[in-house]
VEXVEX-104787 format. One line per 5 residues: for each residue x negated, y, z of C-alpha. Coordinates in steps of 0.02 Angstrom, whole numbers, plus 32768, in hexadecimal, padded with zeros to 4 digits. Each point is the difference from the previous one (the first is absolute). Layout:
X,Y,Z | ...
This chain:
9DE8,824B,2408 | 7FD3,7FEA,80BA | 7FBE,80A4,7FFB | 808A,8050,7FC1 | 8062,7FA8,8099
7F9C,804F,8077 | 8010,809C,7FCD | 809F,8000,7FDC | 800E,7FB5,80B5 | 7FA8,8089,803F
8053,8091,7FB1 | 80A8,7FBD,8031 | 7FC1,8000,80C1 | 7FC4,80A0,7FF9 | 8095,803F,7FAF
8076,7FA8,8075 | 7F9A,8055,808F | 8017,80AA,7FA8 | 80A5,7FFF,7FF4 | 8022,7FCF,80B5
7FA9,80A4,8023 | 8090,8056,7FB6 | 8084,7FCD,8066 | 8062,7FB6,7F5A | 8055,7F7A,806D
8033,80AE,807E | 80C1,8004,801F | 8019,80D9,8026 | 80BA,7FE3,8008 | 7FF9,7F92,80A0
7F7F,8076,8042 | 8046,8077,807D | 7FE5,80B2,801C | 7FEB,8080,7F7F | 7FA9,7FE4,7F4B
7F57,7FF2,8003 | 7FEE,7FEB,80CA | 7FE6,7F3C,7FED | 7F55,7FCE,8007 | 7F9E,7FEC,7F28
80A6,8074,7FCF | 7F8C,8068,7F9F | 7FC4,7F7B,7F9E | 809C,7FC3,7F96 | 7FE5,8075,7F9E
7F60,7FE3,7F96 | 7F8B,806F,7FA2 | 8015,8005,7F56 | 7F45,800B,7FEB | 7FF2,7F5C,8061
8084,7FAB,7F99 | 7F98,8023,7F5E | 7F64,7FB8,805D | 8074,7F6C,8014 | 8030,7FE8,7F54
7F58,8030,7FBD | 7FB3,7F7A,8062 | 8083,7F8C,7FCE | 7FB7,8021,7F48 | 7F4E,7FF8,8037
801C,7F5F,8049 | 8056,7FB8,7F70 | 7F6B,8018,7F8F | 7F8E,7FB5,806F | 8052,7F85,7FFD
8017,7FDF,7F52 | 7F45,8010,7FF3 | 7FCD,7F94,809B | 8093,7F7E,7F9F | 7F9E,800F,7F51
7F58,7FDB,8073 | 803F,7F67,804B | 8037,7FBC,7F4F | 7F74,8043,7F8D | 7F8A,7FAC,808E
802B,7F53,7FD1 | 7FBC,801C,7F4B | 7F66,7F8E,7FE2 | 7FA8,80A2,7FCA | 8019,804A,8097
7F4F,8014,8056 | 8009,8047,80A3 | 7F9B,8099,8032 | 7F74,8023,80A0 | 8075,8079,8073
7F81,8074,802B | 7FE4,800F,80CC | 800F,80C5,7FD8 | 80AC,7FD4,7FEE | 800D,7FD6,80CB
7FB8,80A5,802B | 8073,805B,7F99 | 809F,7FA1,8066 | 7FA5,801B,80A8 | 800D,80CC,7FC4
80AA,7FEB,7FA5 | 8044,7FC2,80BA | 7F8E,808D,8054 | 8074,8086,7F85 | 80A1,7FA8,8022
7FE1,8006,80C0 | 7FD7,80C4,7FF4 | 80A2,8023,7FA6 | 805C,7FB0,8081 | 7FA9,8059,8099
8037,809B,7F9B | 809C,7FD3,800E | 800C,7FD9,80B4 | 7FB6,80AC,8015 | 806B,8049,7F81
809D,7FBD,807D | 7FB2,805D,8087 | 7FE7,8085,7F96 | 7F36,7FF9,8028 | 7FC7,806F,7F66
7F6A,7FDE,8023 | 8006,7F53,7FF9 | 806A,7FEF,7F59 | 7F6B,805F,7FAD | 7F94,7F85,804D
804B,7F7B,7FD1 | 8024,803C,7F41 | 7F64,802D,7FEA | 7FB2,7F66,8047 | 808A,7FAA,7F90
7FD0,804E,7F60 | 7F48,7FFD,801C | 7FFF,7F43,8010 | 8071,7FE6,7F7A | 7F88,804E,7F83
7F7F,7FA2,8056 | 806B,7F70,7FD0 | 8016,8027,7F3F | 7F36,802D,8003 | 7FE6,7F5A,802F
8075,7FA0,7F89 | 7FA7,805B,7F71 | 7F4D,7FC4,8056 | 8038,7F4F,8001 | 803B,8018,7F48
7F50,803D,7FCE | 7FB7,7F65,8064 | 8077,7F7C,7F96 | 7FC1,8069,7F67 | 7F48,7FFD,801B
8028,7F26,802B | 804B,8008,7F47 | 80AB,7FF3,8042 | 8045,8060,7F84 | 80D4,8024,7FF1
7FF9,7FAD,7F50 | 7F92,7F61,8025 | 8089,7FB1,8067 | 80B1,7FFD,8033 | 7FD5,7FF1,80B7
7F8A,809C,7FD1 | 8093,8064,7FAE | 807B,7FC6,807C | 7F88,803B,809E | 7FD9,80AF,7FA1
80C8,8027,7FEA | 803A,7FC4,80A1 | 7F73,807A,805B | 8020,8083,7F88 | 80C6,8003,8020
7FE8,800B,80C2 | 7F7F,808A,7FEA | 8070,8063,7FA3 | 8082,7FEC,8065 | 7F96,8032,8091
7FBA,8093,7F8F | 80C5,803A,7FF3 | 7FF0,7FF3,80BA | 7F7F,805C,8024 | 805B,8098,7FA8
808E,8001,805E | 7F8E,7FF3,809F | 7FBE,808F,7FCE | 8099,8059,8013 | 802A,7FDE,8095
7F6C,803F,8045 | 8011,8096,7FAE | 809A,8007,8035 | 7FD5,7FC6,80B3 | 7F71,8091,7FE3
8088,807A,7FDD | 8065,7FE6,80AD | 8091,7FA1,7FB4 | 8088,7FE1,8078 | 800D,7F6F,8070
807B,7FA7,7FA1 | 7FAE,8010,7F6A | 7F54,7FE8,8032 | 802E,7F57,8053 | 8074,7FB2,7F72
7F64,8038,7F7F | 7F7C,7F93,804D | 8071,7F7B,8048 | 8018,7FE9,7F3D | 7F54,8006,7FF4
7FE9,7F7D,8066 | 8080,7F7F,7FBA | 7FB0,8014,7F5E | 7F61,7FD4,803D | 8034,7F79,8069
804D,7FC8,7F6D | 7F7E,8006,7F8E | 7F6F,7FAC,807A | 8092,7F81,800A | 7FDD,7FCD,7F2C
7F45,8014,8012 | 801E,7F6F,808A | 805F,7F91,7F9F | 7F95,8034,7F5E | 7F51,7FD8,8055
802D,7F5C,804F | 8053,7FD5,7F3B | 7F4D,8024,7FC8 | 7F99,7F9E,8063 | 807A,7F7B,8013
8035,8001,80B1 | 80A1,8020,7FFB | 8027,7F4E,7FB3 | 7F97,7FC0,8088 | 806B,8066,8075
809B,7FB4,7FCD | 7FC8,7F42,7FF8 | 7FC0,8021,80BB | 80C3,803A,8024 | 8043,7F76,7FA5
7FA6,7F82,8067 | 8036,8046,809E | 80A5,7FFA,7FD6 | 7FF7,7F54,7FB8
């Protein structure tokens, strides 16, 4: 349950930090001057590619959380028996961050309309998110060859789905990374280029945002997180 808390903590911050981006709490009828001289005028009006990103996420987050709820219950099972987190999995963050970071110097660039840079940066992206998925896979043949097997255990089963989900969703990523830099490639226009891969970029941010809250759920330091909190506040 606490870790269901903190990420619901989190998501709500990041949200809340989003949305102040857009100028939502903007007033353009006490503004002065002609429509669309004010300063974030051109941003009332949003995307509707970045409003389905918004309610897509919205789902995505949902059913993490259902699963990271049915953890946190199914855990308390006396036949739950707890599973080595392979160190791989560390690795795979450190280059999960490393893929996160590129997408969002591509989109810095892609604001300054540095073509060169948003290619850089997308391909950097994409190259450590597969990097990423190889690894997951590699730590799921380590488990295997341990005899951690998906049907010996519920903490087996429950590891196996909750990696699988968030590789697939990164997987679904990936496509649509691919293109934008074939779109990118193609000389889309400014505009376009820069709304593609800042969308790119708020999925992934999004998505190393669950692999967070998912690792420290299975090695157990996210409880320990939030006992540390609630003795400082105590």
């Amino acid at each position: 349950m606490s870790a269901i808390i903190l990420f619901l903590a989190v998501i709500a911050v990041i949200a809340g930090w989003w949305l102040s981006q857009q100028r939502l709490m903007a007033k353009p009828w006490l503004e002065e001057g002609p429509v669309g001289d004010f300063p974030g005028g051109d941003t009332m009006t949003w995307p509707a590619a970045k409003i389905g990103l918004g309610v897509f996420l919205a789902v995505a987050g949902s059913l993490f959380v259902l699963f990271i709820s049915a953890y946190s219950m199914r855990m308390n099972v006396t036949d739950w028996r707890a599973l080595p987190v392979p160190r791989l999995l560390w690795l795979n963050t450190g280059v999960l961050v490393l893929s996160s970071g590129a997408l969002q110097w591509s989109y810095v660039a892609a604001r300054r309309y540095d073509v060169e840079g948003v290619m850089i940066g997308l391909l950097a992206g994409g190259a450590s998110a597969v990097i990423f998925l190889a690894g997951q896979l590699l730590a799921w043949q380590q488990l295997g060859a341990a005899g951690y097997f998906m049907a010996s255990n519920p903490a087996n089963s429950f590891f196996f789905l909750l990696t699988a989900v968030h590789g697939l969703h990164l997987t679904g990523g990936l496509v649509a990374l691919g293109r934008t830099s074939a779109k990118v490639w193609r000389g889309a226009e400014a505009a376009d280029m820069r709304l593609s891969v800042e969308l790119c970029a708020i999925y992934w941010h999004f998505l190393l945002l669950v692999w967070l809250v998912l690792l420290g759920l299975l090695t157990g330091w996210t409880d320990d997180f939030i006992n540390i909190c609630r003795q400082l506040l105590s």
